[in-house]
C-alpha positions in Angstrom: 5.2 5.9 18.4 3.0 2.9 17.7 3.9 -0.3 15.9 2.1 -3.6 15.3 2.7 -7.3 13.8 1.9 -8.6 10.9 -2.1 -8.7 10.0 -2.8 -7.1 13.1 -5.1 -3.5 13.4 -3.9 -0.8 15.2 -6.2 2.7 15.5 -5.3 5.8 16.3 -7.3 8.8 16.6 -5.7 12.6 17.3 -7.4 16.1 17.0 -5.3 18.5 15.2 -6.2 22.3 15.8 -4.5 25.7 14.5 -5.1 28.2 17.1 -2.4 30.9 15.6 -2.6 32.9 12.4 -0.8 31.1 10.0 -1.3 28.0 8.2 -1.4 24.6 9.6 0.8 22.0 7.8 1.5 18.8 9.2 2.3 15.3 7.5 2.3 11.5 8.5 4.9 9.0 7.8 4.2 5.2 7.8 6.9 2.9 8.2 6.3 -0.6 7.5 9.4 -2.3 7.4 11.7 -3.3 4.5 10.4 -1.9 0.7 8.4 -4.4 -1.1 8.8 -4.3 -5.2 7.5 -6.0 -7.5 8.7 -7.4 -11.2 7.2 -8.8 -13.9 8.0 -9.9 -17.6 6.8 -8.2 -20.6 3.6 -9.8 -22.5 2.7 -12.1 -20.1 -1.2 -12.9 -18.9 -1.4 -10.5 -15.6 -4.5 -12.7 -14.7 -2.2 -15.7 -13.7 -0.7 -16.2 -10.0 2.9 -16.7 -10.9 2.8 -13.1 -12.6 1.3 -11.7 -9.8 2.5 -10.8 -5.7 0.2 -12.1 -3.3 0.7 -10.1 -0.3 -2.1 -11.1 1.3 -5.2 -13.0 0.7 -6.9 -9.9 -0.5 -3.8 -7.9 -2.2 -2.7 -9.4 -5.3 -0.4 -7.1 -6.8 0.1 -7.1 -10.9 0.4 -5.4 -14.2 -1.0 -4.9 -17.3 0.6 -3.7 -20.0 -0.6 -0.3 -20.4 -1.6 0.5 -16.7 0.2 1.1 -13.8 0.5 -1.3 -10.8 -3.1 -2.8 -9.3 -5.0 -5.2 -6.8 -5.7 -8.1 -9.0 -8.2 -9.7 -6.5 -10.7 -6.9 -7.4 -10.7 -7.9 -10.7 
């Protein structure tokens, strides 16, 4: 188990081998903490800040109308 705080980088590198003669399946779970969701009117400019969830400096969460969820900063 690892955890970190908020904005902080944590690494974690692990070798996974299948030495037997079936398949290997394995899976990885993240848990960051309490669900984050995000609302937004219909026909509103996605471009502005108050339609938008800044999460961080570089994750600006928004909509348009015909696309699903995406980082705003990029844009």
């Amino acid at each position: 188990v690892v955890s970190a705080s908020a904005n902080e980088r944590t690494e974690i590198a692990f070798d996974i081998t299948n030495s037997g003669n079936g398949d290997l399946d394995w899976n990885i779970n993240f848990v960051i903490g309490d669900p984050v969701s995000f609302t937004r009117e219909a026909n509103v400019d996605w471009t502005l800040p108050e339609n938008q969830d800044r999460i961080t400096d570089n994750v600006w969460i928004t909509r348009q109308e015909r696309m699903g969820p995406i980082n705003a900063k990029g844009f």
